[in-house]
N, C-alpha and C positions, 0 to 999 in steps of 0.2 A: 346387400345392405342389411344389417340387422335392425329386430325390430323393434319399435322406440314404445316405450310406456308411458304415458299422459297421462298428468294428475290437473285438477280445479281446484280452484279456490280453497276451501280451509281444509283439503285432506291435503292439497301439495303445501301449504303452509307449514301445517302439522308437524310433516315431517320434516320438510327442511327445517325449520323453529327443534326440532330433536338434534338434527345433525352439527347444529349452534351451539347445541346447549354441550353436546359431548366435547367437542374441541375446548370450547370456552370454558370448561368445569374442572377438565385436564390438566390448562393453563393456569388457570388463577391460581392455584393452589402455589405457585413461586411467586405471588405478589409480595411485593413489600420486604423489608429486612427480616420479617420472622417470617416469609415463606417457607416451602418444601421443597425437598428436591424432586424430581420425576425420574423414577429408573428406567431408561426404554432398553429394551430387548435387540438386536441388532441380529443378523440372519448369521453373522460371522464374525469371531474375536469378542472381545470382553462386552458385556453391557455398558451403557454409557449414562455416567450421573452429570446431569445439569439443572439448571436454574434457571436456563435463557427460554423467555416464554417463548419465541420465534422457533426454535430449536421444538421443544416439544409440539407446536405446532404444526411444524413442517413433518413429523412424522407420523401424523395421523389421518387417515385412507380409511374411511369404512363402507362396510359391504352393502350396504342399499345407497341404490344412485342418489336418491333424492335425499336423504342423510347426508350423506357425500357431499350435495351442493352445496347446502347450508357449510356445512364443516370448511370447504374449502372456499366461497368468501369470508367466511371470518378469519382465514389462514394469511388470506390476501390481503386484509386490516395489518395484519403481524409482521406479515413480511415489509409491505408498504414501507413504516414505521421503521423498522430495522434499514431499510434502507435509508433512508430520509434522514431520519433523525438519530439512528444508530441505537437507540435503547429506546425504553417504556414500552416495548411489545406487549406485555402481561396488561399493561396501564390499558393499551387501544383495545385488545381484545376482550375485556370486562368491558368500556364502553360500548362496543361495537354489537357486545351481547343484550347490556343493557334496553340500548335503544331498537333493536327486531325485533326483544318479548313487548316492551310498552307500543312499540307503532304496531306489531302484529296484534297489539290488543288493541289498539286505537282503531284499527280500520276493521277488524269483527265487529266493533260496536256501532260502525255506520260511518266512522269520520273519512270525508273525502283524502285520498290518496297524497293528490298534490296539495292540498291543504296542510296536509298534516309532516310533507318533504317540506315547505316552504318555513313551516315552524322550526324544524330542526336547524332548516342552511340559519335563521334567523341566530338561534339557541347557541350556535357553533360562532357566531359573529363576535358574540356575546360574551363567550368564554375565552374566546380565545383574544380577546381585546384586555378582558379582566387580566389573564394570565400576564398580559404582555406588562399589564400596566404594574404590579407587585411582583416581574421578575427582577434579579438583582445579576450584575456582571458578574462571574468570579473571575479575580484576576489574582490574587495571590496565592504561593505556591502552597500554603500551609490549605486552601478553599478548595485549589485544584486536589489535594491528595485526598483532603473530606468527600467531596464529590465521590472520588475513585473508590473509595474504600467504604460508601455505604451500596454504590453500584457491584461492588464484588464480595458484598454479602457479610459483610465488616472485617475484612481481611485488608487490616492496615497496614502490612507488607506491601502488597500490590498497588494500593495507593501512592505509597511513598515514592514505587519504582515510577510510576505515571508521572507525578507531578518532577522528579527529579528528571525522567526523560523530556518535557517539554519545556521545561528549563533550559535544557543544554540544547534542542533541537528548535526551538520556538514556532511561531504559530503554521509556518507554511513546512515544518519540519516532516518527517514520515516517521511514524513509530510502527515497528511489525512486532508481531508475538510467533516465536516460535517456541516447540517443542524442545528442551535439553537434553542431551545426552547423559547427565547428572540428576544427582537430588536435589540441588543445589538450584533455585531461582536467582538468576544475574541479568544488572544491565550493560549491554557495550552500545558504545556510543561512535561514531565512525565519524572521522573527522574530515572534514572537505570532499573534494567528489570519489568516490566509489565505485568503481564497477568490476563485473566479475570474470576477467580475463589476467592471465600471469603471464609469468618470463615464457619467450618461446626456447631460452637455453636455459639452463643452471650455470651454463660458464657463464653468465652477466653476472650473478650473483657479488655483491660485495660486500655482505656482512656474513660470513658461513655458515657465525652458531647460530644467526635466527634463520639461514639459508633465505636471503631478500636479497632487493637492491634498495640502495638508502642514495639519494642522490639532493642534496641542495643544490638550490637556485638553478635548476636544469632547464636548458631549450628543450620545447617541445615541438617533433612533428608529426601533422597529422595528415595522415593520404586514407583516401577509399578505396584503394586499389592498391593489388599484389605487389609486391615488392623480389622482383628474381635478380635484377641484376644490378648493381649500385652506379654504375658507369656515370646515369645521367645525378646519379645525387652527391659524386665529386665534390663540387665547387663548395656543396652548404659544409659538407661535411669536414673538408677546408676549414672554412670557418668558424666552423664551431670547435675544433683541434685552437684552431688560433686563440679564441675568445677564453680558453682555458674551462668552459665550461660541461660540465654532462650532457648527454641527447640522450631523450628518452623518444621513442619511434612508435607511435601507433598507425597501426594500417591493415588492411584487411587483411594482409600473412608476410610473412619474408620467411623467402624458403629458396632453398639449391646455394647456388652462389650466393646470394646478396645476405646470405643468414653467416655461412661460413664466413666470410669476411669479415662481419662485424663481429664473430667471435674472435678472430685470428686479432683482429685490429686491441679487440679487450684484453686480450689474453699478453699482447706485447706493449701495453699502457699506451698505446698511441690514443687510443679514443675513448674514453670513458664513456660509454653507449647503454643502454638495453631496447629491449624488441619484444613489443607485445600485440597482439590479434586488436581490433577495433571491435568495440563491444557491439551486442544487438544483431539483427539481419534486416535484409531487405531496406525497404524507407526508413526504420527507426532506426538503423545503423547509420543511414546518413544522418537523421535528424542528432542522433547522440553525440556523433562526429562535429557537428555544429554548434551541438552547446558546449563540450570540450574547447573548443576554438574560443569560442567568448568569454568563458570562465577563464582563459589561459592568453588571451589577447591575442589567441594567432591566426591563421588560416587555413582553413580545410584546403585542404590541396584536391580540386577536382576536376574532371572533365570539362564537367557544366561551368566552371567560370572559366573554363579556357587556360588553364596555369598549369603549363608543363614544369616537373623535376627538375632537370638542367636554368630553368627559369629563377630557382627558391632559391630566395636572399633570408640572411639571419632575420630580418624583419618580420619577413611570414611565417616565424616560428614561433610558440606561444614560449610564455614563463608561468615558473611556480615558485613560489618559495621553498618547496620541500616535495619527492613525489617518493611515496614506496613502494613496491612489487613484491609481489609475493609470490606462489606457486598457481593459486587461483584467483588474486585480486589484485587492481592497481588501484593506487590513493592517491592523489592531488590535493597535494592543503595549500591553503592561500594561491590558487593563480591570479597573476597578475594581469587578466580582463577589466577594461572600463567598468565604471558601475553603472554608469548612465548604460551600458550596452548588456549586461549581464540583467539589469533593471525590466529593459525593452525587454527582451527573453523571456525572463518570467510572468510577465504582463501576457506576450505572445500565447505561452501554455495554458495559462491561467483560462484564457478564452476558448481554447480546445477543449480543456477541461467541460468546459461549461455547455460545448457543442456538441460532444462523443454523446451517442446512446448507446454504447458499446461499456460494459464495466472491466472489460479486459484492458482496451484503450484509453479509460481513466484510472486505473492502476497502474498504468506503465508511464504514461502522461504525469500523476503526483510523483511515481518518484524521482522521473527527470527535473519534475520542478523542485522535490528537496534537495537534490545532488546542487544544483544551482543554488539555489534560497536558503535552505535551512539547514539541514543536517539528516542523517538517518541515526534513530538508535534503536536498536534490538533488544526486546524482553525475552530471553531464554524461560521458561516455563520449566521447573525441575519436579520430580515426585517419588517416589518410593513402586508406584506400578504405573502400570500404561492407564488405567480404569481414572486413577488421582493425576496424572498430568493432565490428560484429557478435559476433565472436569474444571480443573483451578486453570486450564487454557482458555476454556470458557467463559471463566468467571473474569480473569485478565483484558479481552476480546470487548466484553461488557462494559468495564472499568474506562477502557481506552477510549471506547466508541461514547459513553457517557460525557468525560470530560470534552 
């Protein structure tokens, strides 16, 4: 076991009260609209320019422990903050500074400890009541993009794309930011549910020059298990030939026989079909599988309720108004699920949401609740080098999390 260094009273103060000051002196300097930027150094690939106080934060490690300490609760304030409320890191980390130099001088000068905690939890009751009472909603779009656009350093492009994406996507919607492949900063916006699985043939294809499948008012069916051999899905597939309408097929694969067939069946117009993989793994593939079914009024075709193939009537099939396919994604716009049951759903995630301690399982959890609720739309981030995408990503990230 290595050996441990012991400090007392004002010389371990001393120092940690140092280790405060450097994190926190770092940061500030991106307070506010006429902040600065911080250039940090990166062990590999370009340096990285930001403004996100958390960000500079989170890269600051210094070489005496007891420095160190200090430095890395106040990192904790930063992060906290970022988590929680998505911006004002810069804001908690000047307070956070604040209040260790006055109480570290409050309790040199004699004043009891818990006296002097009891004062602040008071001070904190205080302000943050005040706050509450002089803040104002922003609800329109022209407020949301003000907001976006002094959070991103007054880059009223970025604002605009925010406020125009919560528009289209609304309040339970998912907005992501990624990186462009371009110079060019663009919003898409993705219309009904989404996910990232395509045709398991290109012979389904039935538009060629966008190479899709374009299918109105399609049955949909959804199984969680392999599909090899179609024998027992006869009867539906009857019916749906009858009905005059498209099947679109999700399931966890169709392959050997049951794949050739349903190309042979396309290729000689008897069936207007496509065949695509069910999105996710594990339990969140069945849970995906489940809100497809709702969103589309149909039934997951599984084990667990006991509902064999040869069993499936048109009934337990979902609808959409419109679905498209691509090479790596299927769309769903408007299915024809209940609202009172789609409603339920969202309510269901909403509470998981609220239960995960897991932030991997609450990022996966919102987007199945926008695919349902609201919509996703994507900010592409474009720039002229890697160093400037990076940076205005940040500043986007900021804007987003702000509004």
């Amino acid at each position: 076991m290595a050996a441990k260094e012991v400090k007392f009273h004002s010389d371990a103060r001393e120092r940690m009260l140092r280790g405060v000051d450097i994190l926190a002196n770092a940061v500030k300097v991106t307070l506010g609209p006429k902040g600065r930027n911080v250039v940090i150094d990166k062990s590999y690939g370009a340096p990285r320019i930001t403004k996100d106080g958390v960000t500079v934060a989170k890269e600051i490690e210094l070489e005496d422990k007891f420095e160190n300490m200090g430095a890395q609760m106040v990192r904790e304030v930063a992060s906290k903050t970022s988590d929680i409320a998505g911006d004002g890191t810069t804001t908690a980390t000047v307070l956070a500074q604040a209040i260790v130099k006055e109480g570290a001088k409050a309790v040199a000068s004699g004043m009891n400890p818990m006296d002097l905690k009891r004062g602040i939890d008071k001070a904190v009751e205080a302000v943050v009541e005040e706050l509450r009472r002089n803040a104002r909603k922003v609800t329109r779009n022209d407020e949301i993009a003000q907001v976006g656009t002094i959070s991103a350093n007054g880059d009223t492009e970025i604002g605009r794309f925010l406020a125009e994406a919560m528009e289209k996507v609304g309040n339970e919607g998912v907005i992501t930011v990624e990186e462009a492949k371009t110079a060019v900063t663009e919003l898409e916006v993705v219309e009904g549910m989404q996910f990232d699985r395509g045709y398991l043939s290109p012979y389904f294809v039935t538009n060629p020059e966008k190479m899709r499948v374009e299918f109105e008012e399609p049955y949909v069916l959804i199984h969680e298990k392999k599909l090899s051999n179609l024998q027992t899905l006869l009867p539906v597939l009857e019916a749906v030939v009858q009905s005059g309408k498209p099947l679109l097929i999700i399931a966890e694969d169709v392959e050997g026989e049951a794949l050739a067939t349903l190309v042979v069946n396309k290729l000689r117009g008897g069936l207007r079909v496509a065949a695509v993989k069910a999105p996710g793994f594990g339990d969140r593939r069945k849970a995906m599988l489940e809100d497809i079914a709702i969103l589309t009024g149909g039934t997951a075709i599984s084990e667990d309720l006991g509902i064999k193939l040869e069993n499936v009537t048109l009934n337990m099939l979902g609808r959409a108004k419109k679905v498209v396919v691509e090479k790596e994604n299927t769309t769903i716009v408007d299915g024809a699920g209940s609202k009172t049951e789609i409603e339920g759903r969202v309510s269901q995630i909403k509470a998981q949401i609220e239960e995960t301690t897991s932030d991997y399982d609450r990022e996966k959890l919102q987007e199945r609740l926008a695919k349902l609720a609201g919509g996703v739309a994507v900010i592409r981030v474009g720039g002229s080098t890697e160093v400037e995408v990076k940076e205005r990503k940040d500043r986007v990230d900021d804007a987003m999390h702000a509004t």
